[in-house]
PQR file with spaces between the fields and no chain letter, atoms N, CA, C, O and H, PARSE charges and radii, in Angstrom:
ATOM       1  N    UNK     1      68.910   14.422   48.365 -0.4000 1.5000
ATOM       2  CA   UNK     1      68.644   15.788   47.962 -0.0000 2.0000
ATOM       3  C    UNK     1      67.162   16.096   48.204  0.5500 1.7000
ATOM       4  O    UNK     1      66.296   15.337   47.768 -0.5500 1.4000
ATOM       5  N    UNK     2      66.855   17.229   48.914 -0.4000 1.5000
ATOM       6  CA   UNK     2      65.654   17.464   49.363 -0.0000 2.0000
ATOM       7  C    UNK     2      64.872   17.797   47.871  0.5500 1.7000
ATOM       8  O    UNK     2      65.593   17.888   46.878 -0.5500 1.4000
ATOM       9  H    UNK     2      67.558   17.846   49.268  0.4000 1.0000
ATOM      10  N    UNK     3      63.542   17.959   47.738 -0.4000 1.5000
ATOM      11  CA   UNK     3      62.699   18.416   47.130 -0.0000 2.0000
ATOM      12  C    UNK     3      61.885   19.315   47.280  0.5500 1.7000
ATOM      13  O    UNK     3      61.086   19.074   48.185 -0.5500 1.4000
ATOM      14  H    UNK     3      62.956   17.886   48.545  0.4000 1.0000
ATOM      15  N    UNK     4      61.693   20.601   46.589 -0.4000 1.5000
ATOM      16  CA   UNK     4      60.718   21.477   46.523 -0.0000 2.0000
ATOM      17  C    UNK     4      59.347   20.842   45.735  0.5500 1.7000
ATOM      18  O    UNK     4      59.189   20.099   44.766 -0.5500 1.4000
ATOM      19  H    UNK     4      62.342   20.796   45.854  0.4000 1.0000
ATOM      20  N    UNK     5      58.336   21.630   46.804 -0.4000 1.5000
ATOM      21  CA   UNK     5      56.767   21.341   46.349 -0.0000 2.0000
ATOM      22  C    UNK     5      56.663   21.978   44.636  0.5500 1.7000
ATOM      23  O    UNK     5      56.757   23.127   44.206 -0.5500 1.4000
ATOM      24  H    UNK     5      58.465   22.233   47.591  0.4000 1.0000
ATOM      25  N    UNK     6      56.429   20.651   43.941 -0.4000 1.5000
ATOM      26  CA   UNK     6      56.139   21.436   42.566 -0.0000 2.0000
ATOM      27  C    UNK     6      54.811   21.845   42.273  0.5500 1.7000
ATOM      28  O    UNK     6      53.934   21.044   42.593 -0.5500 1.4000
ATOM      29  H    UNK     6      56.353   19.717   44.291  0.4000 1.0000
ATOM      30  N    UNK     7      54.382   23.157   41.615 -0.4000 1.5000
ATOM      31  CA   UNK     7      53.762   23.945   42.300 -0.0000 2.0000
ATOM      32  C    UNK     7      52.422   23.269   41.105  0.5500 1.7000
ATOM      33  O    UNK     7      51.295   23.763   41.135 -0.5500 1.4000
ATOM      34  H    UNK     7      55.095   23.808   41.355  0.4000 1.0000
ATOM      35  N    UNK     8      52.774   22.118   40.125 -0.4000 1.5000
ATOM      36  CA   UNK     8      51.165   21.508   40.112 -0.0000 2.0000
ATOM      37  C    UNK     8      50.530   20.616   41.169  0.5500 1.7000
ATOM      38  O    UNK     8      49.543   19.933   40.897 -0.5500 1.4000
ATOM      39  H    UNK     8      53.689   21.717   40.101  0.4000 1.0000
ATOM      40  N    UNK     9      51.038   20.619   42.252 -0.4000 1.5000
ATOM      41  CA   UNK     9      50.945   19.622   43.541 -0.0000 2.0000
ATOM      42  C    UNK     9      50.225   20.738   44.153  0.5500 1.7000
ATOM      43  O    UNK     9      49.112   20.254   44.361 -0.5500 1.4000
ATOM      44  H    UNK     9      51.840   21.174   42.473  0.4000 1.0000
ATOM      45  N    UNK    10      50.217   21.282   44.337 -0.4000 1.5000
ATOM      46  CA   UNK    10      49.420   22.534   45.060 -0.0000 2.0000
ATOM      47  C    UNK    10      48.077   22.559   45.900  0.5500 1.7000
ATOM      48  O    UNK    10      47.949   22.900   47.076 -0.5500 1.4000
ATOM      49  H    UNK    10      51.121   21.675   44.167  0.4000 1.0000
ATOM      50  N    UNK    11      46.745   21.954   44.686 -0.4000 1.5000
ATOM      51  CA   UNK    11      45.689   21.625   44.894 -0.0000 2.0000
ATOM      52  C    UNK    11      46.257   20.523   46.122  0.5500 1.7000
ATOM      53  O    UNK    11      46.424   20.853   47.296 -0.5500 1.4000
ATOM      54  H    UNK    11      46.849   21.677   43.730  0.4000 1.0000
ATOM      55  N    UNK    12      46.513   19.122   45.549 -0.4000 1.5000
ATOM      56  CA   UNK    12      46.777   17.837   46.476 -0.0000 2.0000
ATOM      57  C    UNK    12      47.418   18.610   47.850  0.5500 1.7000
ATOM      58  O    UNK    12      46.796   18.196   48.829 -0.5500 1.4000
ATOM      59  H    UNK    12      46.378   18.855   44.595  0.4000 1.0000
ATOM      60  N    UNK    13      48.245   19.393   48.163 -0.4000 1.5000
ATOM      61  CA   UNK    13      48.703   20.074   49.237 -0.0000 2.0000
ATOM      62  C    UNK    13      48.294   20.615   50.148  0.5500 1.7000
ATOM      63  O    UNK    13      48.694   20.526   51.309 -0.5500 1.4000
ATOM      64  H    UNK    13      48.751   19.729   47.369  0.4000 1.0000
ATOM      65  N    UNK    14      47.044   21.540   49.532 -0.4000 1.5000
ATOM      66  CA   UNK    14      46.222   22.149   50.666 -0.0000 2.0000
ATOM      67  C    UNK    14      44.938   21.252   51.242  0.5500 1.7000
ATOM      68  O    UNK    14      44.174   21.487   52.177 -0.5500 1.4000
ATOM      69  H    UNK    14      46.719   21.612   48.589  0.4000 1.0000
ATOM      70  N    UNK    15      45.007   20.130   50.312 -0.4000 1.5000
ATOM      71  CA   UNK    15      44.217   19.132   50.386 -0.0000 2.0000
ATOM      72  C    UNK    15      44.551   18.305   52.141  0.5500 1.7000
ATOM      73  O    UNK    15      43.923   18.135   53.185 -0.5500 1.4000
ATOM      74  H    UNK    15      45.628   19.939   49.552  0.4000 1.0000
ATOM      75  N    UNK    16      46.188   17.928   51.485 -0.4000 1.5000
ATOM      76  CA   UNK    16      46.888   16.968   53.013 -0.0000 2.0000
ATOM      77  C    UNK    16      46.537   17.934   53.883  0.5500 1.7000
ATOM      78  O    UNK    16      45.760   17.673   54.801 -0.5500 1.4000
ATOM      79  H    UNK    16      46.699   18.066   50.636  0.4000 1.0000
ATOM      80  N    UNK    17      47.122   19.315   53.693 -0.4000 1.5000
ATOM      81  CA   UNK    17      46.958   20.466   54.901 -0.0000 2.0000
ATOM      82  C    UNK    17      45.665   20.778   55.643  0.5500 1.7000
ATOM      83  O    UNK    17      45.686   21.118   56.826 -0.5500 1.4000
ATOM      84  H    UNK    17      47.753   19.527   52.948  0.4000 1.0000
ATOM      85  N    UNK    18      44.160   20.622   54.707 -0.4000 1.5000
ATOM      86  CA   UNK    18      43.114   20.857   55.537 -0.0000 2.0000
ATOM      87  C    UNK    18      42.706   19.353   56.266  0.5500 1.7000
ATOM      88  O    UNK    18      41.985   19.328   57.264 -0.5500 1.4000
ATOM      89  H    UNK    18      44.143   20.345   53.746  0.4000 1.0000
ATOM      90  N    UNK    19      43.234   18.162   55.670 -0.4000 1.5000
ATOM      91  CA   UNK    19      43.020   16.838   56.275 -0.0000 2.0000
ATOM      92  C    UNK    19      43.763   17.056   57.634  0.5500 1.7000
ATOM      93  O    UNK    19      43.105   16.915   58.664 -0.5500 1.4000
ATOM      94  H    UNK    19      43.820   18.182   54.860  0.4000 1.0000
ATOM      95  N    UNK    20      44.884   17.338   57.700 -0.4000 1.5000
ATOM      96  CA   UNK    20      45.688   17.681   58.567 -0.0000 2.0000
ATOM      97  C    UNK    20      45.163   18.618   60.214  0.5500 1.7000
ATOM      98  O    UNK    20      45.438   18.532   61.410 -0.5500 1.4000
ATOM      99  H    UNK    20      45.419   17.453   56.863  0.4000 1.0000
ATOM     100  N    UNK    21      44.291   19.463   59.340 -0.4000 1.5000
ATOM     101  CA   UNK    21      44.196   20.446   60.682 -0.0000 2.0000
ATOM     102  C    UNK    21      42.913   19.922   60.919  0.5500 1.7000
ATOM     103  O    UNK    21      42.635   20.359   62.036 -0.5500 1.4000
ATOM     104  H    UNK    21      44.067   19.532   58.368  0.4000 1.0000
ATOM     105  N    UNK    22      41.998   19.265   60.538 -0.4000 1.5000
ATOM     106  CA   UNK    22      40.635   18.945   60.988 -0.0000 2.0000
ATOM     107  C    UNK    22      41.275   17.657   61.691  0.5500 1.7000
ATOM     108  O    UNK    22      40.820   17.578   62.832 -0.5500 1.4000
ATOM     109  H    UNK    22      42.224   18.909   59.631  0.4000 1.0000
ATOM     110  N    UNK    23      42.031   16.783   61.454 -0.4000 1.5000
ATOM     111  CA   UNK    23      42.367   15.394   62.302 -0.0000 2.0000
ATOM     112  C    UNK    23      43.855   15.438   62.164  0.5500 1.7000
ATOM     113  O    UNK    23      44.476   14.796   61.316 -0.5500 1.4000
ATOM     114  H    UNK    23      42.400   16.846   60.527  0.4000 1.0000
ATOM     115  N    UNK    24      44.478   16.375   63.203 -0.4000 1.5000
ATOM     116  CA   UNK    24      46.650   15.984   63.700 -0.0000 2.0000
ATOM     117  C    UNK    24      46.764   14.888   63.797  0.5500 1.7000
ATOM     118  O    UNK    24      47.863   14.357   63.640 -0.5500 1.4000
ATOM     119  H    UNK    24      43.974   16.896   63.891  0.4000 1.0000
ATOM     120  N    UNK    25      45.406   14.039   64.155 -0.4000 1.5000
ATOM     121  CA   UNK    25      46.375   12.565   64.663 -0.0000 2.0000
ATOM     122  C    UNK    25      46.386   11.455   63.364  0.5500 1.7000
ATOM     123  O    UNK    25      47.009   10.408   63.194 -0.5500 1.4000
ATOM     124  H    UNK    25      44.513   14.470   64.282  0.4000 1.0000
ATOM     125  N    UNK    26      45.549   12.079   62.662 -0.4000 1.5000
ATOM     126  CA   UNK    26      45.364   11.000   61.071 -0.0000 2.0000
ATOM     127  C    UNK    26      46.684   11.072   60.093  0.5500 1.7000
ATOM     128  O    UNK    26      47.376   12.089   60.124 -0.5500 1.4000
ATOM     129  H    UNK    26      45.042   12.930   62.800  0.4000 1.0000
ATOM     130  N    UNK    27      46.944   10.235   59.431 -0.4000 1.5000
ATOM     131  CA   UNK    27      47.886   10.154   58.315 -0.0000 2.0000
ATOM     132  C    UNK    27      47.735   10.549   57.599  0.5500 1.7000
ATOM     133  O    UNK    27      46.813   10.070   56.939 -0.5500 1.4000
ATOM     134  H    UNK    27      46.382    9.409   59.406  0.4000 1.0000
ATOM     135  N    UNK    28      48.470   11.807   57.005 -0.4000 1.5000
ATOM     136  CA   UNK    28      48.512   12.460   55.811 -0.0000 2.0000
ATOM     137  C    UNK    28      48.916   11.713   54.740  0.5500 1.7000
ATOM     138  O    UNK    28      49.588   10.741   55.086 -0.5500 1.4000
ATOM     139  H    UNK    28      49.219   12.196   57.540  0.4000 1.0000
ATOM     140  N    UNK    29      48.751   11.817   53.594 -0.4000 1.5000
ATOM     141  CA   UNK    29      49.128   11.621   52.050 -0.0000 2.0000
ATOM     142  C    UNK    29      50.267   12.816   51.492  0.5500 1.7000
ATOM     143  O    UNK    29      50.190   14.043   51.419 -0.5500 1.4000
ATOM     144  H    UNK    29      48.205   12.606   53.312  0.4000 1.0000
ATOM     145  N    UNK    30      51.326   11.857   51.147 -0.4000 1.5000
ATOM     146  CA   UNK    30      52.057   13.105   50.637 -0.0000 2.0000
ATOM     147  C    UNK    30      51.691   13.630   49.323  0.5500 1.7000
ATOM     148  O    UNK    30      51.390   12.717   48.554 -0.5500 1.4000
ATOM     149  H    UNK    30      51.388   10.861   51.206  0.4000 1.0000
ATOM     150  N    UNK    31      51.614   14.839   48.792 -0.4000 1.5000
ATOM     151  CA   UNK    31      50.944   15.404   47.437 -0.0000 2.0000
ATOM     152  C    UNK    31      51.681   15.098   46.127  0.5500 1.7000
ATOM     153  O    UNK    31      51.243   15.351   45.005 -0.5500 1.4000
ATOM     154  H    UNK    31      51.858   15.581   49.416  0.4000 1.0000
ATOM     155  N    UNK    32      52.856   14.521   46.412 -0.4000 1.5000
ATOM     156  CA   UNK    32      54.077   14.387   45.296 -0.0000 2.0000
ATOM     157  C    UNK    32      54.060   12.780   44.944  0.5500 1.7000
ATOM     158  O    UNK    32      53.995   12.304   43.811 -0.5500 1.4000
ATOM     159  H    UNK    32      53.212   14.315   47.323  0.4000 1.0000
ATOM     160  N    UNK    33      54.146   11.945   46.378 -0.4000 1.5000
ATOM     161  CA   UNK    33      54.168   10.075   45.837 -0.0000 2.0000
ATOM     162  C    UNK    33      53.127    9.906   46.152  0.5500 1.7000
ATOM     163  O    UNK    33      52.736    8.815   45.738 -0.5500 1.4000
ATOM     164  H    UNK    33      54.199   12.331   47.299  0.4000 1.0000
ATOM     165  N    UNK    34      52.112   10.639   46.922 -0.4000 1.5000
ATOM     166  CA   UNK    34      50.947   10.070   47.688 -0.0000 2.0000
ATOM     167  C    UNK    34      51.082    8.794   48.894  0.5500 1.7000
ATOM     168  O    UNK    34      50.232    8.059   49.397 -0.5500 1.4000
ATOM     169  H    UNK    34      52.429   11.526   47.258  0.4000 1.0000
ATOM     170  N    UNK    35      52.422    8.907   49.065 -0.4000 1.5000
ATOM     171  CA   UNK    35      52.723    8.013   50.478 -0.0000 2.0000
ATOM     172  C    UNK    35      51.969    8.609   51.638  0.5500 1.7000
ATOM     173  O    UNK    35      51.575    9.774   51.677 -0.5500 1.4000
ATOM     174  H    UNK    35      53.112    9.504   48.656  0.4000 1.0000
ATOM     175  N    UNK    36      51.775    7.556   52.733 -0.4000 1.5000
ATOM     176  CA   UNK    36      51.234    8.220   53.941 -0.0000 2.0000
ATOM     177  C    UNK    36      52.375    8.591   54.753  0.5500 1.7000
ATOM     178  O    UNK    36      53.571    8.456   54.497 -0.5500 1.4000
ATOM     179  H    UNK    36      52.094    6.609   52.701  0.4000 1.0000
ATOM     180  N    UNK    37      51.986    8.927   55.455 -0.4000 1.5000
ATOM     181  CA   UNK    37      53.145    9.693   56.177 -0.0000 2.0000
ATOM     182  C    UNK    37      53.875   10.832   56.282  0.5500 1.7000
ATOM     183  O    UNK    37      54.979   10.987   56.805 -0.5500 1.4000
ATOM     184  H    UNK    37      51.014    9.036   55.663  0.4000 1.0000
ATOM     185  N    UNK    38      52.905   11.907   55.539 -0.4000 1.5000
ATOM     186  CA   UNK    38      53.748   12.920   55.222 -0.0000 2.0000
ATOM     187  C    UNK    38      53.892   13.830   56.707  0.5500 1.7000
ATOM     188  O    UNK    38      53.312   13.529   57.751 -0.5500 1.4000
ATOM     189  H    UNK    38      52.009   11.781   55.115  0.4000 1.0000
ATOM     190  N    UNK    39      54.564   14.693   56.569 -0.4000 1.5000
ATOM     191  CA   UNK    39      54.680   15.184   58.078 -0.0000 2.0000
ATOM     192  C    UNK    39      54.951   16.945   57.932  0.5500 1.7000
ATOM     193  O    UNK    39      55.932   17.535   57.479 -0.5500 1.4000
ATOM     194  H    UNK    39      55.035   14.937   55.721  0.4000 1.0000
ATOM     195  N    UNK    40      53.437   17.586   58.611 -0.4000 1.5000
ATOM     196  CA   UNK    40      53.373   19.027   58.468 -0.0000 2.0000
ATOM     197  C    UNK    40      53.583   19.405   59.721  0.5500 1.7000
ATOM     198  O    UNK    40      53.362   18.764   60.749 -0.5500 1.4000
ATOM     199  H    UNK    40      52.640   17.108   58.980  0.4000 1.0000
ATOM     200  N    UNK    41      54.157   20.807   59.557 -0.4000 1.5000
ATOM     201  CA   UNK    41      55.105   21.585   60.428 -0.0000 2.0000
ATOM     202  C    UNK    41      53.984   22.960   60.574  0.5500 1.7000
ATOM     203  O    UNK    41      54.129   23.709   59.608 -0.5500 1.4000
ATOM     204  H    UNK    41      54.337   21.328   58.722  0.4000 1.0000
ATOM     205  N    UNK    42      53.406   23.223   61.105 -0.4000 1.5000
ATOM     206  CA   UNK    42      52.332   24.896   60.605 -0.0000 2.0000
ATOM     207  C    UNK    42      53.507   25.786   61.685  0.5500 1.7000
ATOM     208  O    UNK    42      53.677   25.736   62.904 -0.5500 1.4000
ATOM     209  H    UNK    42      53.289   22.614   61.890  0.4000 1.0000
ATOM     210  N    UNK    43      54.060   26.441   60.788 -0.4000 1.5000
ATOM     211  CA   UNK    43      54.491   27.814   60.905 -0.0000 2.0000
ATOM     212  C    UNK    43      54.148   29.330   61.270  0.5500 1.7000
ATOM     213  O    UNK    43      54.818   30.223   61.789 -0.5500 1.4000
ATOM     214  H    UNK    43      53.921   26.481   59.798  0.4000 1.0000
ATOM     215  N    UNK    44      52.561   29.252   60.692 -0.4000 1.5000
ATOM     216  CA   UNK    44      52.035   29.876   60.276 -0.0000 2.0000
ATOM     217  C    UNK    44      52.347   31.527   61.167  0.5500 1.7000
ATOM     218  O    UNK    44      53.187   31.604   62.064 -0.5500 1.4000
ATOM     219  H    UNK    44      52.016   28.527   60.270  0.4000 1.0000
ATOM     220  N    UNK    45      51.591   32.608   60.754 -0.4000 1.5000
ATOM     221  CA   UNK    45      52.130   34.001   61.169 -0.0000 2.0000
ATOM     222  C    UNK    45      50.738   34.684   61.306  0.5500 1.7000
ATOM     223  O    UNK    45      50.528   35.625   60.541 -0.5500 1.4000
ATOM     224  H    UNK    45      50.909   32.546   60.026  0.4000 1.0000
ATOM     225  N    UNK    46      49.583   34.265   62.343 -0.4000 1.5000
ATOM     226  CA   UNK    46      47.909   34.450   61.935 -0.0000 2.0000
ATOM     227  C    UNK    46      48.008   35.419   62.108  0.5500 1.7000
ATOM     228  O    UNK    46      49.196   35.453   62.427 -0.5500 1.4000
ATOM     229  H    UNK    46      49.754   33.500   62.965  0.4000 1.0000
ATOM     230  N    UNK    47      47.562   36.694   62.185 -0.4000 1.5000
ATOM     231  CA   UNK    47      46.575   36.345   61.037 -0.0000 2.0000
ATOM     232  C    UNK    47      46.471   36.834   59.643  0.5500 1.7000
ATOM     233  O    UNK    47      45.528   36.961   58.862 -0.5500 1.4000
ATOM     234  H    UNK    47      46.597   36.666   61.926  0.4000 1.0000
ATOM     235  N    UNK    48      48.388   37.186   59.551 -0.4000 1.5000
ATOM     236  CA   UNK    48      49.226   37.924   58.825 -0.0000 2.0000
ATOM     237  C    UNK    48      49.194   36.482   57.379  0.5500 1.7000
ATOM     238  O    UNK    48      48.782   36.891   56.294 -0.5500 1.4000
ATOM     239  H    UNK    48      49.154   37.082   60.185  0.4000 1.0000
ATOM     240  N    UNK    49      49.518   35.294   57.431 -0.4000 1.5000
ATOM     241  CA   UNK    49      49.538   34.440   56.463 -0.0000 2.0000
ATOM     242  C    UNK    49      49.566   32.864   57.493  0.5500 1.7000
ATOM     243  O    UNK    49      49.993   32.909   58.647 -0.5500 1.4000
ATOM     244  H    UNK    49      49.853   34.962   58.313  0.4000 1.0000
ATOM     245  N    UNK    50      49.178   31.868   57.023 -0.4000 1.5000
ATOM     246  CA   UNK    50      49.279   30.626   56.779 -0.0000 2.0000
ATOM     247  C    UNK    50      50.622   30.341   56.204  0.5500 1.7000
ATOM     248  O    UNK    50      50.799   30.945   55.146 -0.5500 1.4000
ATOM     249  H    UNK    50      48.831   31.832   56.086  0.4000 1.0000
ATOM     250  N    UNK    51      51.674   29.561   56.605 -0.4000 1.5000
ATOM     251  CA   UNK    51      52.750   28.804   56.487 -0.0000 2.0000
ATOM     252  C    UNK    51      52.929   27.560   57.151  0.5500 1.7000
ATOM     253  O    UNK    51      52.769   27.294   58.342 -0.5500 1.4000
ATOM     254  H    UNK    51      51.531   29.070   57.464  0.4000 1.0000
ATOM     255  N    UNK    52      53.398   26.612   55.909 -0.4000 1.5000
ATOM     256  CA   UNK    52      53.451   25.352   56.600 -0.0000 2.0000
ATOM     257  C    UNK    52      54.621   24.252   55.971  0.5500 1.7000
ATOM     258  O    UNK    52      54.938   24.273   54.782 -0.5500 1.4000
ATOM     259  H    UNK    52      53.528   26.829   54.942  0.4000 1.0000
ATOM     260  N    UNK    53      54.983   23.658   56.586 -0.4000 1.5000
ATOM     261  CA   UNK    53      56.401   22.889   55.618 -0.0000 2.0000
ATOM     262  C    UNK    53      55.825   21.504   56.020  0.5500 1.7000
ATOM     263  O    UNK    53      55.347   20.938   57.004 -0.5500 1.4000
ATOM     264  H    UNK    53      54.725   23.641   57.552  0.4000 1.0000
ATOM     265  N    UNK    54      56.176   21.237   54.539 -0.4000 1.5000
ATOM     266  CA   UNK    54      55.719   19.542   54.302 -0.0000 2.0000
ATOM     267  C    UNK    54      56.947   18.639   54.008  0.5500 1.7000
ATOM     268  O    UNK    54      57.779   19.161   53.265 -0.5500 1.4000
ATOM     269  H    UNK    54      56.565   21.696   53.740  0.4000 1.0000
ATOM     270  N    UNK    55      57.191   17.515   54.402 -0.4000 1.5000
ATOM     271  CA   UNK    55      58.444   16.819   54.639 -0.0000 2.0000
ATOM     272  C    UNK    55      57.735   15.441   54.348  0.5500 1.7000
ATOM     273  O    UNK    55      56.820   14.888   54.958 -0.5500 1.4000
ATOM     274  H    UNK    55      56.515   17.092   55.006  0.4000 1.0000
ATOM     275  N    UNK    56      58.382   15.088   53.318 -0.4000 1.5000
ATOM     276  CA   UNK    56      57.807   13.275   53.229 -0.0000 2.0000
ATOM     277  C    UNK    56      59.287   12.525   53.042  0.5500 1.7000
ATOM     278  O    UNK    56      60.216   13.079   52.454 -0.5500 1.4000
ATOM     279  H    UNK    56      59.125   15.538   52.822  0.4000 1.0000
ATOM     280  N    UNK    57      59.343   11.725   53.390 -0.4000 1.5000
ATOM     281  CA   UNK    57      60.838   10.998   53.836 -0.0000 2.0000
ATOM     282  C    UNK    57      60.945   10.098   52.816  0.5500 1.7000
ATOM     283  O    UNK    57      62.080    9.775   52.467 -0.5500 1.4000
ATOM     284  H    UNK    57      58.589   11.275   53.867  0.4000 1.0000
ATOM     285  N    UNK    58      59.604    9.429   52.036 -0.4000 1.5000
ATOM     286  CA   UNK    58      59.532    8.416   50.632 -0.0000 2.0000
ATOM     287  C    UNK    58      60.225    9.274   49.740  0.5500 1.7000
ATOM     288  O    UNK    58      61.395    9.058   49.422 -0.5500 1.4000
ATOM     289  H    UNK    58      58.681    9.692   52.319  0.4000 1.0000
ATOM     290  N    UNK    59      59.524   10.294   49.293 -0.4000 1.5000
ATOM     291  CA   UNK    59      60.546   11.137   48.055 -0.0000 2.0000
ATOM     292  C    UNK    59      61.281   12.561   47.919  0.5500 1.7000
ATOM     293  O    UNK    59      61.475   13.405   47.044 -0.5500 1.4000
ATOM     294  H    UNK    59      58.574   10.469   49.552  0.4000 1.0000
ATOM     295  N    UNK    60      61.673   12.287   49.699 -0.4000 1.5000
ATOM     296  CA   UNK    60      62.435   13.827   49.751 -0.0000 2.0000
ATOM     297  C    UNK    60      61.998   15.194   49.273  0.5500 1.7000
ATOM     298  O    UNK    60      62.705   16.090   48.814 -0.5500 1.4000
ATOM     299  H    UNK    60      61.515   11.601   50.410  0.4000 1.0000
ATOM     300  N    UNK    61      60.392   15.170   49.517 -0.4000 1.5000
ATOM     301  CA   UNK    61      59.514   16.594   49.837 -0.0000 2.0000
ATOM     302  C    UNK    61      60.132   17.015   50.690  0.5500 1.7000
ATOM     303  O    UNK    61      60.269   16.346   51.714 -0.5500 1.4000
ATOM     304  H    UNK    61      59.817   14.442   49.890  0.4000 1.0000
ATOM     305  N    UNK    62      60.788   18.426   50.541 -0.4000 1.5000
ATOM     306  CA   UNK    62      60.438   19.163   51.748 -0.0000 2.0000
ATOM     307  C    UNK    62      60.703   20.555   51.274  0.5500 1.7000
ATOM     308  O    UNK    62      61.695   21.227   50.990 -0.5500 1.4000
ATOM     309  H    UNK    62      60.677   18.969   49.709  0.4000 1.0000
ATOM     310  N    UNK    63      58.860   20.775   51.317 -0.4000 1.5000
ATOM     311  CA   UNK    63      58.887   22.052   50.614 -0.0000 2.0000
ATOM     312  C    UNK    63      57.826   23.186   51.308  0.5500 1.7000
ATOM     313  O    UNK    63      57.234   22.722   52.283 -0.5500 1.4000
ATOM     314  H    UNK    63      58.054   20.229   51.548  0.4000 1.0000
ATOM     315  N    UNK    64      57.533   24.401   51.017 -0.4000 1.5000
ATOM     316  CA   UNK    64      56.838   25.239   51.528 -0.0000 2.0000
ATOM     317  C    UNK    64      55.346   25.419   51.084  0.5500 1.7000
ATOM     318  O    UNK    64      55.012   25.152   49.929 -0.5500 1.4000
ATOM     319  H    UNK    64      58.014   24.777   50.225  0.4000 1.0000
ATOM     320  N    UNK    65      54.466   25.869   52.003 -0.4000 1.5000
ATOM     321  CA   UNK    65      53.317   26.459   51.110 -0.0000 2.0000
ATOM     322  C    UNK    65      52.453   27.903   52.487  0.5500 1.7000
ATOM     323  O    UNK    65      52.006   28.003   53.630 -0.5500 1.4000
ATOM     324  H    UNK    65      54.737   26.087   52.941  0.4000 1.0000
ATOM     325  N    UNK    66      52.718   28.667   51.264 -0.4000 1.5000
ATOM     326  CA   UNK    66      52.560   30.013   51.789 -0.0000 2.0000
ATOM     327  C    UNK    66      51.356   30.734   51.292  0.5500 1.7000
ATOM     328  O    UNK    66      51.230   31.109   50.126 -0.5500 1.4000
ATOM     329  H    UNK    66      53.081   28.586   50.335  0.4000 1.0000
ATOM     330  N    UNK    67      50.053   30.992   52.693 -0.4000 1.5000
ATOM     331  CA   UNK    67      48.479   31.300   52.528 -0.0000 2.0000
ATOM     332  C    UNK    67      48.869   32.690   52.530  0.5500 1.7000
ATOM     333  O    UNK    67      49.635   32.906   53.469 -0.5500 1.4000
ATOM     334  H    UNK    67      50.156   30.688   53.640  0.4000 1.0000
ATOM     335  N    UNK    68      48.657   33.602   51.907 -0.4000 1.5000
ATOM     336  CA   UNK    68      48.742   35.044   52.545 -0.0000 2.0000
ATOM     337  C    UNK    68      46.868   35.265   53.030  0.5500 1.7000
ATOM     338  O    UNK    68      45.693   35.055   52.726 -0.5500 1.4000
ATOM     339  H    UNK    68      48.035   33.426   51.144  0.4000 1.0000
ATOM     340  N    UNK    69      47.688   35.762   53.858 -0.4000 1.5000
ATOM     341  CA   UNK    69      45.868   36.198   54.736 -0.0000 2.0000
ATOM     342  C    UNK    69      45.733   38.002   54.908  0.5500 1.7000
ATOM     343  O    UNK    69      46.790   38.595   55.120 -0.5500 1.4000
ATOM     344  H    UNK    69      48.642   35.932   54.105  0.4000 1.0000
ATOM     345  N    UNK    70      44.547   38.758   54.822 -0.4000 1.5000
ATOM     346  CA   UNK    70      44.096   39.698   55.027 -0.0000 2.0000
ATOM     347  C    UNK    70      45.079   40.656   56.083  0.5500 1.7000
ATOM     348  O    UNK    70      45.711   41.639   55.694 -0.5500 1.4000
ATOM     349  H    UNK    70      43.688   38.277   54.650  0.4000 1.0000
ATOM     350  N    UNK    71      45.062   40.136   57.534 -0.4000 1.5000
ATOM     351  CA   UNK    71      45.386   40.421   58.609 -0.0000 2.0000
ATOM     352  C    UNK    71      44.382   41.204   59.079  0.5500 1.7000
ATOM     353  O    UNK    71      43.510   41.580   58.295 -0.5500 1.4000
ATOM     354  H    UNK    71      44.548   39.338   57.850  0.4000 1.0000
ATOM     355  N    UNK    72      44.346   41.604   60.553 -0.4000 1.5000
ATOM     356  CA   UNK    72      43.790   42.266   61.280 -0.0000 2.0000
ATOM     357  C    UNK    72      43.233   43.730   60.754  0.5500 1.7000
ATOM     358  O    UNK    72      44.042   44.558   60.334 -0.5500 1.4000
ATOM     359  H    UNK    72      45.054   41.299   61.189  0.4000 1.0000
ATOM     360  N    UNK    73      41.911   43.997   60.792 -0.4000 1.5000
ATOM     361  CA   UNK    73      41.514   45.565   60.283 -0.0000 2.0000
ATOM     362  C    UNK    73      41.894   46.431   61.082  0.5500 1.7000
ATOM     363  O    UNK    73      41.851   46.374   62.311 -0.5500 1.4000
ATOM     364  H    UNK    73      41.254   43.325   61.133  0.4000 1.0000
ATOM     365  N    UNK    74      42.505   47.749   60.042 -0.4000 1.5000
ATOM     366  CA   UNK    74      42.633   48.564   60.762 -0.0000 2.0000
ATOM     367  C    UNK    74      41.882   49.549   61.343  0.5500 1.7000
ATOM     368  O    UNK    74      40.771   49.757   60.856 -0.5500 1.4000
ATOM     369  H    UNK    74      42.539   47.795   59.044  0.4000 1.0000
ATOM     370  N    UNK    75      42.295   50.291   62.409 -0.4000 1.5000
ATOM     371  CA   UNK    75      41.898   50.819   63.533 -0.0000 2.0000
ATOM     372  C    UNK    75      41.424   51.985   62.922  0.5500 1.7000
ATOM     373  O    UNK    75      40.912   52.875   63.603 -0.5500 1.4000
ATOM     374  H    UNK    75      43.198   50.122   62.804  0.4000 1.0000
């Protein structure tokens, strides 16, 4: 049974996520067991929001985390 991100994991989340985008090729920490290996998906919708799905296979994470962003100024 999959798992949703529980949302006191949050902090630890955007944590894996900015480790993540400064080094793709490094091993993430999952935010829930803190296993390595977690595995992010960026979705994202720029420059409308940040979306990204996190999947850890140790304790059946696989949950969402959704940036809303500004978007583009208007004209």
């Amino acid at each position: 049974m999959a798992m949703d991100l529980p949302a006191d994991r949050m902090e630890s989340a955007l944590a894996s996520i900015a480790a993540w985008r400064s080094n793709p090729d490094a091993r993430c920490f999952c935010p829930v067991c803190s296993t390595p290996g977690l595995i992010i998906i960026d979705r994202s919708a720029r420059p409308y929001a940040e979306w990204y799905v996190l999947r850890c296979e140790a304790c059946s994470l696989d949950g969402t985390v959704h940036i809303p962003m500004a978007g583009p100024p208007e004209s």
